[in-house]
C-alpha positions in Angstrom: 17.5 36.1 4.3 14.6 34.2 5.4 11.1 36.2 6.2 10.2 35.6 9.6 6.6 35.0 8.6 7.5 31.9 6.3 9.9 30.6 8.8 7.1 30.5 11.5 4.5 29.0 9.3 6.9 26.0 8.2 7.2 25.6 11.9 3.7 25.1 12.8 3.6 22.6 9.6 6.2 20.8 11.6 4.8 20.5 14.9 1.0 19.8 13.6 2.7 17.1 11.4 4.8 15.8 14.9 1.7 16.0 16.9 -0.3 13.3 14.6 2.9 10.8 15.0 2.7 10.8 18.3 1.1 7.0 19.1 -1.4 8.6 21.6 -1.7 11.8 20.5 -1.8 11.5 16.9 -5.6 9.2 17.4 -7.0 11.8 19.5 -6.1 14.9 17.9 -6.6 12.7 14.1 -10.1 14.5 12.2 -12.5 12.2 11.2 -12.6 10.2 7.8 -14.8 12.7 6.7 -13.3 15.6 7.5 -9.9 14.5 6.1 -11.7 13.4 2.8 -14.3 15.9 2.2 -13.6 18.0 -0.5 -10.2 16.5 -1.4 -9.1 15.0 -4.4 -8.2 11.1 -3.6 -6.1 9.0 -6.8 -6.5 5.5 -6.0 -4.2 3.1 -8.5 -5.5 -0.5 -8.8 -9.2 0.9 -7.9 -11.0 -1.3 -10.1 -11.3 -4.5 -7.3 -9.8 -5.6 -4.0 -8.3 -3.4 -1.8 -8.4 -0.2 -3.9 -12.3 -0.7 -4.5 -13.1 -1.3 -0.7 -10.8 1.8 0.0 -12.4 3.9 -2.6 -15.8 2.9 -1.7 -15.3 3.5 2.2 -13.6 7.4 1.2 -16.5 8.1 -1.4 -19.3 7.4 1.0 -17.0 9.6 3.0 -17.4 12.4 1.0 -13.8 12.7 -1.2 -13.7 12.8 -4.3 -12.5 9.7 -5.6 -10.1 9.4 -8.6 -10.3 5.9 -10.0 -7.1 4.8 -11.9 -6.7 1.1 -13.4 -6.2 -0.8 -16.7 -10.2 -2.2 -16.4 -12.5 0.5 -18.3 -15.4 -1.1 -17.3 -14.5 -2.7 -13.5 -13.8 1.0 -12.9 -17.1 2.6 -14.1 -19.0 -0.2 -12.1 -16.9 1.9 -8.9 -17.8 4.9 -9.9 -21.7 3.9 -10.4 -21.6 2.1 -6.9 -19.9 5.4 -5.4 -22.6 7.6 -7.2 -25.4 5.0 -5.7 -24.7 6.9 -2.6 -24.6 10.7 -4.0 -20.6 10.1 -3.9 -18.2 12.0 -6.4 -15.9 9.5 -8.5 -14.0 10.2 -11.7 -12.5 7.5 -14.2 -8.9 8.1 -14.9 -8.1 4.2 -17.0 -4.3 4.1 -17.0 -1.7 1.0 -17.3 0.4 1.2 -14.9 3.3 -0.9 -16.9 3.2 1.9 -19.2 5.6 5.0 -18.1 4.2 7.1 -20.6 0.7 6.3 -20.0 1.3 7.4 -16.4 2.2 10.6 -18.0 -0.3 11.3 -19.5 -2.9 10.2 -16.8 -1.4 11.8 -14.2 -1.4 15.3 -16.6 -5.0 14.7 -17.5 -5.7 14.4 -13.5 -4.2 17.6 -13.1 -5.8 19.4 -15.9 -9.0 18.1 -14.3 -9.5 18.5 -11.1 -6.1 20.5 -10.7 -4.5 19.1 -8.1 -4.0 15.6 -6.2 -4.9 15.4 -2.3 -4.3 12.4 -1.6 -2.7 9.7 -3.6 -2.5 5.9 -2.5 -0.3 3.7 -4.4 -2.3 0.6 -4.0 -2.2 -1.1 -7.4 0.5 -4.0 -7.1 1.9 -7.4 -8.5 2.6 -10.3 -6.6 5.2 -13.3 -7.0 5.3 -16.9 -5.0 8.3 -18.5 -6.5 11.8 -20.0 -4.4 14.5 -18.9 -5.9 15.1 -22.0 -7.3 12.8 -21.8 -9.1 13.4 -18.7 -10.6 17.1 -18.8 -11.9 15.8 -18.5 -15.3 13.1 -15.9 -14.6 14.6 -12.5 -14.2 11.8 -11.2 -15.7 9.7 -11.9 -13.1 11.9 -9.5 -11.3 11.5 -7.0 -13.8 8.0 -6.9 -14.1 7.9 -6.7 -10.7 9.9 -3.7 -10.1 7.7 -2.2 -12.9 4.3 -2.1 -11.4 5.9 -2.0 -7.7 8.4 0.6 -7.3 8.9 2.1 -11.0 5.2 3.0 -11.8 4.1 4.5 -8.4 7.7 6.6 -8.3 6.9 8.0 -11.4 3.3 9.1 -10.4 4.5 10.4 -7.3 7.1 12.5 -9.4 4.2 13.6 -11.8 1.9 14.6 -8.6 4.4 15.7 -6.4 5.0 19.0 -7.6 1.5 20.6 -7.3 1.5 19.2 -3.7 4.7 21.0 -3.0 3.2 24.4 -4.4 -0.2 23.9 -2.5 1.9 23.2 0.6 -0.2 20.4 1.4 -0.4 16.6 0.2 -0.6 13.3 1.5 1.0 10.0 -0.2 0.1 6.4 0.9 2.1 3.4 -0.7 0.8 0.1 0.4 3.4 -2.3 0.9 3.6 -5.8 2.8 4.3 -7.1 6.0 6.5 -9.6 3.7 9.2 -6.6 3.9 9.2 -6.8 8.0 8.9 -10.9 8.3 11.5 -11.5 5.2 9.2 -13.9 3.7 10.6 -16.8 1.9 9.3 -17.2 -1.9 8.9 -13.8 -2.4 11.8 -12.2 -3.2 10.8 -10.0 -6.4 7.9 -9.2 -4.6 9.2 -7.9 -0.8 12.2 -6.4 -3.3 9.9 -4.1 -5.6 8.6 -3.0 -1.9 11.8 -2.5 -0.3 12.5 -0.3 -2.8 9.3 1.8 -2.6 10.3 2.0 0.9 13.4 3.3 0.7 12.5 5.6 -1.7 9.5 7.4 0.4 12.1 7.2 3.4 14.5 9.4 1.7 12.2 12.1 -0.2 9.9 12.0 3.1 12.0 14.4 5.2 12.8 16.7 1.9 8.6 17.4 1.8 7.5 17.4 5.5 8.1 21.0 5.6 5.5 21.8 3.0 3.6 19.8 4.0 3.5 17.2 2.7 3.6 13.4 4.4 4.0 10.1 3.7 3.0 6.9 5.1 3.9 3.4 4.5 1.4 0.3 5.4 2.8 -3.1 5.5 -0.1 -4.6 4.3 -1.1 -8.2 5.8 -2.3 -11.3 4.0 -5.9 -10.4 2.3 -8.4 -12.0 0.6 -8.3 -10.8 -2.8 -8.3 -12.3 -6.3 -4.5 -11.8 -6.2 -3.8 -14.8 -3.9 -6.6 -17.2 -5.2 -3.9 -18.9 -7.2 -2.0 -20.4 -3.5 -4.3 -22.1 -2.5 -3.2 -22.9 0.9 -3.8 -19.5 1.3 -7.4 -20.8 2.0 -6.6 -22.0 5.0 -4.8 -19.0 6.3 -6.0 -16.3 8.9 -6.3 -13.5 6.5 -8.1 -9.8 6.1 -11.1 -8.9 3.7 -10.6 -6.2 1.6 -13.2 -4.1 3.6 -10.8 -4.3 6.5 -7.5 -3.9 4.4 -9.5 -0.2 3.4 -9.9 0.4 7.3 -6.2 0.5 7.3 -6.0 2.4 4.0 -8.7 5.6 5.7 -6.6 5.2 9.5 -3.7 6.2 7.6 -5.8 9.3 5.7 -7.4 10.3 9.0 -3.6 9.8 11.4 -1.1 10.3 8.6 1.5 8.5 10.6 4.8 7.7 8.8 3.7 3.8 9.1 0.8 1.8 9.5 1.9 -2.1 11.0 0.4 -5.1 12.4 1.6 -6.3 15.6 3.5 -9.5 14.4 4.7 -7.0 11.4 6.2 -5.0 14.1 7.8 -7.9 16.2 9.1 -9.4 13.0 11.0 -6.4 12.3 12.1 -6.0 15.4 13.1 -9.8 16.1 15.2 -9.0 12.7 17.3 -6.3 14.2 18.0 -7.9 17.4 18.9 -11.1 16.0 18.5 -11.7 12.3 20.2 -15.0 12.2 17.6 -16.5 15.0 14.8 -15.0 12.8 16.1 -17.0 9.5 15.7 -20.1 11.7 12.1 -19.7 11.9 11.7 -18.4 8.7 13.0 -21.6 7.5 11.1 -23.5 9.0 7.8 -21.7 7.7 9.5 -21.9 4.4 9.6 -25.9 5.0 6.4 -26.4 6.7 4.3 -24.8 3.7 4.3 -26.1 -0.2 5.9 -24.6 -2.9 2.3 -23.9 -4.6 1.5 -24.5 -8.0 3.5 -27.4 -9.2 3.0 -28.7 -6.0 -1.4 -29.0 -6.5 -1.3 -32.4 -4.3 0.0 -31.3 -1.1 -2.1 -27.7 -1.7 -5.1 -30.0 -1.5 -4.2 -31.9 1.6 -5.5 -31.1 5.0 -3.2 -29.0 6.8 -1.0 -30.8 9.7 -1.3 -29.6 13.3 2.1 -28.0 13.0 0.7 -26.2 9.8 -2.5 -24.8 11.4 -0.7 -23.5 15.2 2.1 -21.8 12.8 -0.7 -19.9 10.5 -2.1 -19.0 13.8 0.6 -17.7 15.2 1.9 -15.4 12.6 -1.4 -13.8 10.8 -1.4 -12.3 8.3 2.3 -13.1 6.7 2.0 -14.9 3.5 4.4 -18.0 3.8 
């Protein structure tokens, strides 16, 4: 028989964790970034540039104790001196991510550590721009893809789970794309690897809520980051800086919603269910409008048309 006691604290878990995903309520009753960080244990994967070094700059000025996990030795000991610059705690965990075992064996040398993981944001990812096409004799493209994407966070997740369970108390970002909500042409074994990711936090997320534990997904929008400098259309596209991707990353700490979107994310996934057939019309036409990238280094080069310049207006953010 259930105790009474335990049954009444998982249902105060369960209305503080309603609460915060309520759109109005969950900003004003949502701490501040410092009082969601401080003294918490924060694993940041790809932290060594881009988006997971603005995001674990912003939480280590914040007070949180930074865990730093990438391949780069070195990239990530210039965070960790940067974070200490400003009497912040950091910690070097190097890992590769491709590497199942080595996930292991990061992920138990975390928790032999510092003993526990907070906060975990699976931020490291790999990115593909290729029409499929162009791929039909790439598959693995689409497995190294699914490796760093969906098969190396999932793992870490199951290696860091556990210890949240038990603690009854955990929080677990994965950064995916607004690609997934606009069903971007050219990147299939990218917005794939994510879909995956997706589904997979959308079916364990209502087995942890009631210890606690949350999830949040943020469709990430076009940003400026040495991962797209090979597209070089991408130049001319309305996009984020990595500071401003990491305000995303720390709203989703402080409100621990079950998704973080932009607004043409949102109507892209909405025009989808209403009428998905309508919304692979435009898509198409993006997908015509915009060159295939690097074979195509001529029209890359060439001043965008009008047609080019109102359509990057009007959807920012989404990587065509």
């Amino acid at each position: 028989m259930a105790n009474p006691v335990d049954l009444a604290a998982q249902g105060v878990r369960t209305l503080r964790a309603f609460s915060h995903r309520i759109p109005i309520g969950g900003g004003a009753l949502a701490p501040s970034l410092e009082d969601a960080v401080t003294g918490r244990n924060v694993l940041i994967t790809g932290a060594s540039s881009g988006i997971g070094k603005a995001a674990a700059l912003q939480i280590g000025n914040a007070g949180g104790t930074v865990l730093l996990v990438a391949r780069r030795q070195d990239q990530l000991e210039q965070v960790r001196e940067e974070i200490e610059a400003k009497d912040g705690i950091a910690y070097v965990h190097r890992c590769d991510l491709n590497d199942l075992d080595d996930i292991d064996r990061m992920a138990a040398e975390v928790l032999e550590q510092h003993e526990a993981v907070d906060i975990l944001v699976n931020n490291a990812g790999k990115s593909i721009r290729r029409s499929i096409d162009r791929a039909y004799d790439r598959f693995h493209d689409f497995q190294r893809t699914m490796q760093l994407n969906y098969f190396a966070p999932v793992k870490l997740i199951l290696d860091l789970l556990p210890k949240m369970r038990e603690q009854q108390s955990g929080h677990i970002i994965n950064i995916s794309t607004i690609g997934l909500q606009m069903n971007t042409p050219r990147f299939s074994a990218y917005v794939a690897s994510k879909a995956a990711l997706d589904a997979f936090a959308r079916s364990v997320g209502p087995e942890v809520i009631g210890d606690g534990v949350h999830i949040t997904t943020v469709y990430m929008p076009l940003v400026r980051t040495p991962m797209i400098a090979p597209t070089k259309i991408y130049d001319r596209f309305p996009t984020l800086s990595p500071d401003e991707a990491a305000d995303l990353i720390t709203e989703a700490i402080r409100k621990r919603p079950k998704r973080i979107a932009t607004p043409i994310g949102s109507i892209g996934q909405l025009s989808y269910a209403i009428a998905p057939g309508a919304q692979d019309l435009v898509v198409n036409r993006a997908y015509q409008l915009f060159p295939e990238g690097e074979s195509d280094t001529t029209k890359e080069t060439e001043e965008p048309t009008p047609e080019q310049r109102a359509f990057a207006r009007a959807t920012p953010g989404v990587h065509w």
